[in-house]
Backbone as XML, in Angstrom:
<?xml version="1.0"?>
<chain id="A" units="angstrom">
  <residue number="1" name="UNK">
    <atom name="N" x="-134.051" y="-180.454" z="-120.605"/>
    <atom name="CA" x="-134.328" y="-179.358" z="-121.492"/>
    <atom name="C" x="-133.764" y="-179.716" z="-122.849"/>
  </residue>
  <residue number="2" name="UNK">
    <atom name="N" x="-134.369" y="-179.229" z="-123.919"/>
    <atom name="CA" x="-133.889" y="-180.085" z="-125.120"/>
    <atom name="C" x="-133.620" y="-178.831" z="-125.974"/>
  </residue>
  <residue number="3" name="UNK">
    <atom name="N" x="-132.674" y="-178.394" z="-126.796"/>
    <atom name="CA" x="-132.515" y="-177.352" z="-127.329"/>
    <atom name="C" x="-131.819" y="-177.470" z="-128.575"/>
  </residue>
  <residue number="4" name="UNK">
    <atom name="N" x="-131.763" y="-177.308" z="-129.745"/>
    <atom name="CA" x="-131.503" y="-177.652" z="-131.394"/>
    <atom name="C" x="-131.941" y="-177.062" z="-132.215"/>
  </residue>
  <residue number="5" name="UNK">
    <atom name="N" x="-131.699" y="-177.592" z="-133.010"/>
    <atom name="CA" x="-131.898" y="-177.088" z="-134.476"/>
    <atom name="C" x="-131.839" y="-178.291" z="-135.556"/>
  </residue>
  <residue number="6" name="UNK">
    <atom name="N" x="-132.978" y="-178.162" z="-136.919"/>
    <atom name="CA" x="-132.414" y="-179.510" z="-137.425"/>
    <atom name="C" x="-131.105" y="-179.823" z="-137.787"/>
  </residue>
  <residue number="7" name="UNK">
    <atom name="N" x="-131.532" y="-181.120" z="-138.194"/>
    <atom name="CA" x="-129.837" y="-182.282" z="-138.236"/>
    <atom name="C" x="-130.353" y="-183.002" z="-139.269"/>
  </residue>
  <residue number="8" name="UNK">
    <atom name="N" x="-129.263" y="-183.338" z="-140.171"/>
    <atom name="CA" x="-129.317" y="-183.953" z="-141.216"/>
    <atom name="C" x="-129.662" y="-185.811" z="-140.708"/>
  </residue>
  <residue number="9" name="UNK">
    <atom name="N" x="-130.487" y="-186.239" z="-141.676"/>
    <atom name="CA" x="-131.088" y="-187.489" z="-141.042"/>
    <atom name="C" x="-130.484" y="-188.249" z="-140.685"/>
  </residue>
  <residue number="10" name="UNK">
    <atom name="N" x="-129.234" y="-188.604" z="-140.837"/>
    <atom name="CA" x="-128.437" y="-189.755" z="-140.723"/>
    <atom name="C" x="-127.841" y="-189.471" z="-139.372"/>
  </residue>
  <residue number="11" name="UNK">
    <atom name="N" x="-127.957" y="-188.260" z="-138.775"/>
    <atom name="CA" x="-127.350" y="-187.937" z="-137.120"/>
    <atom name="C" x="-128.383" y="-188.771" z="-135.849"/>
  </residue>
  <residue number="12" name="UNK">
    <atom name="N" x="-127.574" y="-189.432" z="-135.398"/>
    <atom name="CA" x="-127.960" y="-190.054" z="-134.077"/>
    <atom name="C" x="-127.443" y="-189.797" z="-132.887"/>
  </residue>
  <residue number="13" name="UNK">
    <atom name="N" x="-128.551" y="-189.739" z="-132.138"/>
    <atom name="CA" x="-128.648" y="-189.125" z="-130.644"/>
    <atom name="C" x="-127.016" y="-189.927" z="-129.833"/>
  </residue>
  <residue number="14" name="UNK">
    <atom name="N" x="-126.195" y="-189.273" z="-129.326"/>
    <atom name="CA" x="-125.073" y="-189.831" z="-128.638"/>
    <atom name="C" x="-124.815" y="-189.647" z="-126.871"/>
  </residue>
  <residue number="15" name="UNK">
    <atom name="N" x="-124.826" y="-190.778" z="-126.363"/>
    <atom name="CA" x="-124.837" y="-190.214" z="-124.615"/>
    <atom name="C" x="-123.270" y="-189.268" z="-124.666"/>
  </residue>
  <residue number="16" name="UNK">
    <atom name="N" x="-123.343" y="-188.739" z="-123.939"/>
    <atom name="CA" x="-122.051" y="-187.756" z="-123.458"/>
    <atom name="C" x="-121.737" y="-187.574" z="-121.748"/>
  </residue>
  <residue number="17" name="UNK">
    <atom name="N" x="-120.542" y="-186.983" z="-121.691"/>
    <atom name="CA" x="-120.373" y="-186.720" z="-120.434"/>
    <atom name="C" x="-119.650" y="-184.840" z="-120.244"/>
  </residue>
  <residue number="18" name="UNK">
    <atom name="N" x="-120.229" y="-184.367" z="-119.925"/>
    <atom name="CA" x="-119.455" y="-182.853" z="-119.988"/>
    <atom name="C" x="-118.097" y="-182.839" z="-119.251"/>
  </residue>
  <residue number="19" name="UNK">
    <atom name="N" x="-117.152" y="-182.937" z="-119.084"/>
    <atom name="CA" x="-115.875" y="-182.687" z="-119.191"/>
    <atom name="C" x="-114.818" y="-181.465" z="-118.889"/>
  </residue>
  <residue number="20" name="UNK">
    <atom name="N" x="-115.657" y="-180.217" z="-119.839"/>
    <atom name="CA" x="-114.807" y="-178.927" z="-119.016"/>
    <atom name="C" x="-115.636" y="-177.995" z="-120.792"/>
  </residue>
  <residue number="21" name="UNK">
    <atom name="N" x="-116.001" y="-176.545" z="-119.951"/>
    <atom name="CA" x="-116.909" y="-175.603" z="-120.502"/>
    <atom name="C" x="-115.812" y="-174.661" z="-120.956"/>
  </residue>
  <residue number="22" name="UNK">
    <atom name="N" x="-115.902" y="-174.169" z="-122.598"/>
    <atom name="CA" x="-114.946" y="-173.147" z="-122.907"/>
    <atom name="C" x="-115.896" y="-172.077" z="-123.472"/>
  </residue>
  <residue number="23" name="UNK">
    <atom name="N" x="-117.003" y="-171.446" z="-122.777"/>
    <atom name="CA" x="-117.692" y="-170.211" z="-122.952"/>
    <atom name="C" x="-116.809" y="-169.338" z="-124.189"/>
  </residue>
  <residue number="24" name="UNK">
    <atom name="N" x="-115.651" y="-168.417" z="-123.393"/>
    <atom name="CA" x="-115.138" y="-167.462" z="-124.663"/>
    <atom name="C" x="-114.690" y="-167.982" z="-125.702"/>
  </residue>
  <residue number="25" name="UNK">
    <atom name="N" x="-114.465" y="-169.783" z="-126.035"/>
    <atom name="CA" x="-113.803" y="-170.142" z="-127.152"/>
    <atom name="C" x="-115.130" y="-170.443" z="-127.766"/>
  </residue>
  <residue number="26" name="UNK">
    <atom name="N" x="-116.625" y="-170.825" z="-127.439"/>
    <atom name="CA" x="-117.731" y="-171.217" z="-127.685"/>
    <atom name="C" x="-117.696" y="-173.100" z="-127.797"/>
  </residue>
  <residue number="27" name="UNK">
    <atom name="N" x="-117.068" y="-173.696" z="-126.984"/>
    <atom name="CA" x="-116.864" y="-174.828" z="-126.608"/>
    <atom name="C" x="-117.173" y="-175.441" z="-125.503"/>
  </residue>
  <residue number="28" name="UNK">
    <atom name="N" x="-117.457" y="-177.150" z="-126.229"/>
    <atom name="CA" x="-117.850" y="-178.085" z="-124.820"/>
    <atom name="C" x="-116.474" y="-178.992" z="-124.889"/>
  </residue>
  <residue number="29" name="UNK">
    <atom name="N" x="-115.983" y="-179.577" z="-124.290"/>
    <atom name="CA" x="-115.167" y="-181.024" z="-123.992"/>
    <atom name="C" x="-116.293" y="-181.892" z="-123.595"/>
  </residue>
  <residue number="30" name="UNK">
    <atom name="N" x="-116.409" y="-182.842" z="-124.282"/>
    <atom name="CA" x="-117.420" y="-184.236" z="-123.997"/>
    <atom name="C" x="-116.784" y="-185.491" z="-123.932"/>
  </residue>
  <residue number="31" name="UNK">
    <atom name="N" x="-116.881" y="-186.245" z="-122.977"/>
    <atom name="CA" x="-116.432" y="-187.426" z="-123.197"/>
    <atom name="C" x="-117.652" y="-188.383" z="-123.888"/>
  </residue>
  <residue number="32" name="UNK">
    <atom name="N" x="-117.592" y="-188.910" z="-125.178"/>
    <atom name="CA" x="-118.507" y="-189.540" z="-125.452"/>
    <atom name="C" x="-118.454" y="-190.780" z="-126.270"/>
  </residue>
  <residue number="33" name="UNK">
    <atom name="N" x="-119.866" y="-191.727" z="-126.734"/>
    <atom name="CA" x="-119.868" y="-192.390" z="-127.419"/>
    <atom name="C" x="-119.753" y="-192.534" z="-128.657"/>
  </residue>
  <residue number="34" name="UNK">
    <atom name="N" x="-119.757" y="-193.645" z="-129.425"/>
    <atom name="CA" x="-119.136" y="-193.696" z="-130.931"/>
    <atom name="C" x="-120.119" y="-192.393" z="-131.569"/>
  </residue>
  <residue number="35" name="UNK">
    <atom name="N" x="-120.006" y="-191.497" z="-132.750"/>
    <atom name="CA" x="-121.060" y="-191.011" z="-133.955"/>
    <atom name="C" x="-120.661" y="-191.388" z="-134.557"/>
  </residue>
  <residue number="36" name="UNK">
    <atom name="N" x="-121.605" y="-192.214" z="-135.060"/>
    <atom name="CA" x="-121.706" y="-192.910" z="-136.306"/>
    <atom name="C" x="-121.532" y="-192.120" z="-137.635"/>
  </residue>
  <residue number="37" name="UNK">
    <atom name="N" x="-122.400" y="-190.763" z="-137.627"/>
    <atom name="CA" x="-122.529" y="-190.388" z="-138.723"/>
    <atom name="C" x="-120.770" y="-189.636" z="-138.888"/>
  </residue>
  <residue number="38" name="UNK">
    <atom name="N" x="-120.154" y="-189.310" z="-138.266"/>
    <atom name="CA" x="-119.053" y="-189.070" z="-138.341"/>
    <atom name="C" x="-117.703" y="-190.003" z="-138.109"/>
  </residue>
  <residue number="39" name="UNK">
    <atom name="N" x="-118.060" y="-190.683" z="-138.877"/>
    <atom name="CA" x="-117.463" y="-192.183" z="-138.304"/>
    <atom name="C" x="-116.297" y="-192.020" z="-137.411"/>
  </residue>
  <residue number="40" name="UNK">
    <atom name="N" x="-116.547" y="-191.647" z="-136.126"/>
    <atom name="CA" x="-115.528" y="-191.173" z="-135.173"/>
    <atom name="C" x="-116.031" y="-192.137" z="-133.690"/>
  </residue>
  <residue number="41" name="UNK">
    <atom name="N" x="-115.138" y="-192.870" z="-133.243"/>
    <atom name="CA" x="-115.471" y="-194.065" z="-132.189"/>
    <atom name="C" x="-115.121" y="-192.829" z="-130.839"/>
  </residue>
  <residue number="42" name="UNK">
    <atom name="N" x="-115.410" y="-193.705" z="-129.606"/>
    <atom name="CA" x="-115.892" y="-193.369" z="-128.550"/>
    <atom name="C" x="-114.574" y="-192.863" z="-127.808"/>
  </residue>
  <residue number="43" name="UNK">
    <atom name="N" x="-114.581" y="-191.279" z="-127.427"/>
    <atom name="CA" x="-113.358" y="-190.097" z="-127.172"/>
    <atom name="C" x="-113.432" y="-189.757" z="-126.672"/>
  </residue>
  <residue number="44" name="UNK">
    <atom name="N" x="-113.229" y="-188.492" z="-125.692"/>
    <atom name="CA" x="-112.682" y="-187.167" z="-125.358"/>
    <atom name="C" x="-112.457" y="-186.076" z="-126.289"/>
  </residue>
  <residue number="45" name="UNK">
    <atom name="N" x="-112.967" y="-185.360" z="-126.732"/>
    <atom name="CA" x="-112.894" y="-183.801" z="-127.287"/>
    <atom name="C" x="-113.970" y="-182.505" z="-127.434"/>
  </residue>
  <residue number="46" name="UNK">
    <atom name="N" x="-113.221" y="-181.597" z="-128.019"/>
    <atom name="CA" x="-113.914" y="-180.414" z="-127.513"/>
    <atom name="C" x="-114.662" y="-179.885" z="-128.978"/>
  </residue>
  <residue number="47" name="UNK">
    <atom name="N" x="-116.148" y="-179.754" z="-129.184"/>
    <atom name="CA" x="-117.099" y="-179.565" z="-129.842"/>
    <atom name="C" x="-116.719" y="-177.787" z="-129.858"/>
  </residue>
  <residue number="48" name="UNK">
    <atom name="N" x="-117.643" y="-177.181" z="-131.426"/>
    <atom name="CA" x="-118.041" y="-176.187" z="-131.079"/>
    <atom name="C" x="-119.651" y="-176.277" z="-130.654"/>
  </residue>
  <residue number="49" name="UNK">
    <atom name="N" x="-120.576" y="-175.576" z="-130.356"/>
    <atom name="CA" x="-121.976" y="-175.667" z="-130.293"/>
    <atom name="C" x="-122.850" y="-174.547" z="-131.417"/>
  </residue>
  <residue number="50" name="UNK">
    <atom name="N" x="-123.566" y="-175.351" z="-132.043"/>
    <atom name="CA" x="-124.496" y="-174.287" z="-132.704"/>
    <atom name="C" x="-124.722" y="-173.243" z="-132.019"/>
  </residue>
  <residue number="51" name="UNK">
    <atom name="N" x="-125.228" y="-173.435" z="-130.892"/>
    <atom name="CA" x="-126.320" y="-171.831" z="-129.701"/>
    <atom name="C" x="-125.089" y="-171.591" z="-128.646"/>
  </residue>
  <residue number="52" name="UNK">
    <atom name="N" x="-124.133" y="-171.066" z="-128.527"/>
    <atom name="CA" x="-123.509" y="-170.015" z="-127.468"/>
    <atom name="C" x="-124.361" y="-170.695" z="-126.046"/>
  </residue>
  <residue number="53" name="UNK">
    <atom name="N" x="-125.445" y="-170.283" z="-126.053"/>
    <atom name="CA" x="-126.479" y="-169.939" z="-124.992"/>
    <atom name="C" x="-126.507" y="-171.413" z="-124.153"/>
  </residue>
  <residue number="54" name="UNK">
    <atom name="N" x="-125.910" y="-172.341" z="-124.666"/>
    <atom name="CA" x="-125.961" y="-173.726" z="-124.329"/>
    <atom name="C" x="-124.917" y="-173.517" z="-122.934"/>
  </residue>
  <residue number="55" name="UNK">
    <atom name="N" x="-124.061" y="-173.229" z="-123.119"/>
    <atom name="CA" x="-122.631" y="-173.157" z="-122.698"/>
    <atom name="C" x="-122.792" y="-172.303" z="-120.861"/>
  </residue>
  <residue number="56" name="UNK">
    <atom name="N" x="-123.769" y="-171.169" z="-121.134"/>
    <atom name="CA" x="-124.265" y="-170.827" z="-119.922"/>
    <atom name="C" x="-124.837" y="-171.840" z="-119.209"/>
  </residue>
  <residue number="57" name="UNK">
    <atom name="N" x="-125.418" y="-172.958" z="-119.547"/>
    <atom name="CA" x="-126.210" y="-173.504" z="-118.563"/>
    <atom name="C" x="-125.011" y="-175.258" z="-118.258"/>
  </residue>
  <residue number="58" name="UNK">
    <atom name="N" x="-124.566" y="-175.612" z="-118.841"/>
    <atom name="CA" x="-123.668" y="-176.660" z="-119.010"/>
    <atom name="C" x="-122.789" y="-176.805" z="-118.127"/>
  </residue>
  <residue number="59" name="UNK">
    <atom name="N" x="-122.696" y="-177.848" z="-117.329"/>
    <atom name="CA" x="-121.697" y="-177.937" z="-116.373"/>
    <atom name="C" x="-120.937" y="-179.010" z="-116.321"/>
  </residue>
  <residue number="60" name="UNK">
    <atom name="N" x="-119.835" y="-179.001" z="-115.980"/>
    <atom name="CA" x="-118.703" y="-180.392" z="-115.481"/>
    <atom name="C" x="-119.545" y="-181.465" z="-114.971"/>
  </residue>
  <residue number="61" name="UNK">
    <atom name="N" x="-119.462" y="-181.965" z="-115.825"/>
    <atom name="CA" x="-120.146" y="-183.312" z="-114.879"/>
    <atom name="C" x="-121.400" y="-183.677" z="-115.589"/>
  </residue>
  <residue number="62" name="UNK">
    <atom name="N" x="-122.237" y="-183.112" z="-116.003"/>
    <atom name="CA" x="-123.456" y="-182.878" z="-116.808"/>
    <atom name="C" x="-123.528" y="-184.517" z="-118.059"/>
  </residue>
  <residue number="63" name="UNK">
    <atom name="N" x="-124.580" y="-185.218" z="-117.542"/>
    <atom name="CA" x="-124.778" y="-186.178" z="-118.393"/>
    <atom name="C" x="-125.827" y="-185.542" z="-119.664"/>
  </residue>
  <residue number="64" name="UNK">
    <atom name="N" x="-125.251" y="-185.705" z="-120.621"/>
    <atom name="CA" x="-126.098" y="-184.994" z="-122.244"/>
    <atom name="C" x="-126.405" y="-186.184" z="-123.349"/>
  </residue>
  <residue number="65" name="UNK">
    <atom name="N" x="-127.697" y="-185.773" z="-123.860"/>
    <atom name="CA" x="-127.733" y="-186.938" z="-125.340"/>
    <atom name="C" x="-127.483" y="-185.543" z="-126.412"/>
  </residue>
  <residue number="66" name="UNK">
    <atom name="N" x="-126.714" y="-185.850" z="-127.000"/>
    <atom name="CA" x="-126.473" y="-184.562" z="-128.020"/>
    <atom name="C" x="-126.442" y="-185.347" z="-129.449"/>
  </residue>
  <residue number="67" name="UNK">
    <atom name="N" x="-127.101" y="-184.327" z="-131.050"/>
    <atom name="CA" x="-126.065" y="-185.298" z="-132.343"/>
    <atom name="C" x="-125.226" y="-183.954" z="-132.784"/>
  </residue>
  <residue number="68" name="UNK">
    <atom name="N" x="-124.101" y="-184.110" z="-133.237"/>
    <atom name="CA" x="-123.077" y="-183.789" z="-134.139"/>
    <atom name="C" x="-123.124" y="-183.671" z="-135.095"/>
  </residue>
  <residue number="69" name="UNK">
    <atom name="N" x="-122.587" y="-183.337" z="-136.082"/>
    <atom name="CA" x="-122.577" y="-182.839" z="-137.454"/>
    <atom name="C" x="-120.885" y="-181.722" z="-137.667"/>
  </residue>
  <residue number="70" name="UNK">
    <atom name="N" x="-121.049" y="-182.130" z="-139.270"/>
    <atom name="CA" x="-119.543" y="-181.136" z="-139.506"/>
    <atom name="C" x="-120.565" y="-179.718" z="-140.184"/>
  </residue>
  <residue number="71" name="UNK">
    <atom name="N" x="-120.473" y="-178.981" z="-139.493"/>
    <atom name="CA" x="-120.374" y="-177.807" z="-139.284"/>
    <atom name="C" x="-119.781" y="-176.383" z="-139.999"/>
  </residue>
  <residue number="72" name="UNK">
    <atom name="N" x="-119.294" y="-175.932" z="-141.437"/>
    <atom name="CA" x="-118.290" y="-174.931" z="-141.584"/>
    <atom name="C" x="-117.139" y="-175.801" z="-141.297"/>
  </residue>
  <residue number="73" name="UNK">
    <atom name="N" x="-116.793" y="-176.957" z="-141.633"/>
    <atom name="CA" x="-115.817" y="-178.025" z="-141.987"/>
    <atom name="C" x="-115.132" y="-178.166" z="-140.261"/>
  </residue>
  <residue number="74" name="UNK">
    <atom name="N" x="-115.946" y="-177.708" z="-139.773"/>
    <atom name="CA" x="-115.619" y="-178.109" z="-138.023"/>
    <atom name="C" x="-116.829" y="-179.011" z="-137.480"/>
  </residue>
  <residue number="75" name="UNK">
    <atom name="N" x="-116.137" y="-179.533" z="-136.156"/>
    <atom name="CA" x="-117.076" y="-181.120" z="-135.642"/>
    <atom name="C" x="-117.858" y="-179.625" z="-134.718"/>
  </residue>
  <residue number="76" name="UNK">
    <atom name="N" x="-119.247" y="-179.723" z="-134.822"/>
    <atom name="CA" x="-120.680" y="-179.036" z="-133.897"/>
    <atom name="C" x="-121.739" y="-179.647" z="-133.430"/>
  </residue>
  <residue number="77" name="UNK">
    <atom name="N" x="-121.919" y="-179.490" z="-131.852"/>
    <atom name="CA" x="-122.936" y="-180.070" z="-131.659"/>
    <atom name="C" x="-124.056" y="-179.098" z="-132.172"/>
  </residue>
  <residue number="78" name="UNK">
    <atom name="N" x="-125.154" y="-180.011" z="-132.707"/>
    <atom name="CA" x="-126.468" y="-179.212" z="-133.544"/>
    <atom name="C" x="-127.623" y="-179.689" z="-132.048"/>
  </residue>
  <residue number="79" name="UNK">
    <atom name="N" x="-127.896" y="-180.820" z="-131.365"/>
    <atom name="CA" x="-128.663" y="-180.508" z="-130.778"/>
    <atom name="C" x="-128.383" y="-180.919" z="-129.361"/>
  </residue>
  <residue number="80" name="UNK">
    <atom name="N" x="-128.804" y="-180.434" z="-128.120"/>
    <atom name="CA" x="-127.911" y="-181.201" z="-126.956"/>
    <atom name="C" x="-129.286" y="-181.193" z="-125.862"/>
  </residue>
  <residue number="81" name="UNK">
    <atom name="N" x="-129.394" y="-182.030" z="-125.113"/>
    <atom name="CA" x="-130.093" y="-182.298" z="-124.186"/>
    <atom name="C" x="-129.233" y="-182.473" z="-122.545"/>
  </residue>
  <residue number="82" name="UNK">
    <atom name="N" x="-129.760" y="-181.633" z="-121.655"/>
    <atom name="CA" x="-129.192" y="-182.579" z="-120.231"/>
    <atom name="C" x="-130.096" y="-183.278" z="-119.961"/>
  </residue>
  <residue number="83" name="UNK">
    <atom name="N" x="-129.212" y="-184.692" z="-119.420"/>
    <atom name="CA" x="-130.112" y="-185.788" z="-118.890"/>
    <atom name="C" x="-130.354" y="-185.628" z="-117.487"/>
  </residue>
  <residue number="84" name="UNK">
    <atom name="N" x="-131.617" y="-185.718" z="-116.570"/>
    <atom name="CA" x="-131.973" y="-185.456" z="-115.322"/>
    <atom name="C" x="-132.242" y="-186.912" z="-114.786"/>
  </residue>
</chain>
């Protein structure tokens, strides 16, 4: 299921790993690969998400291609996919 909003061009698609769901904080924990566009190498941390609505369906364990972007001067995922 693929769900977003645009992203500024220079954002590239990043594999992820879901990690642990913070619904009332509106947060994911991802373990993921380098973003480039945020020149930030390959981590562990906790995103906010553009859509709330993501967060209902997202689970521990959940393989995602998502891109990132700074956000209201915070790190957000703008678009996220689960991989099947």
């Amino acid at each position: 299921m693929g769900l977003g909003l645009a992203v500024s061009a220079q954002a590239q698609s990043v594999d992820g790993e879901v990690k642990k769901v913070d619904a009332d904080a509106g947060k994911v924990t991802l373990k993921h690969g380098e973003i480039k566009n945020l020149d930030m190498p390959a981590m562990q941390m906790s995103f906010r998400v553009s859509d709330p609505g993501w967060l209902k369906t997202l689970q521990v364990g959940d393989k995602v291609k998502f891109t990132a972007d700074k956000v209201g001067g915070q790190f957000t995922i703008t678009t996220l996919e689960v991989k099947k």
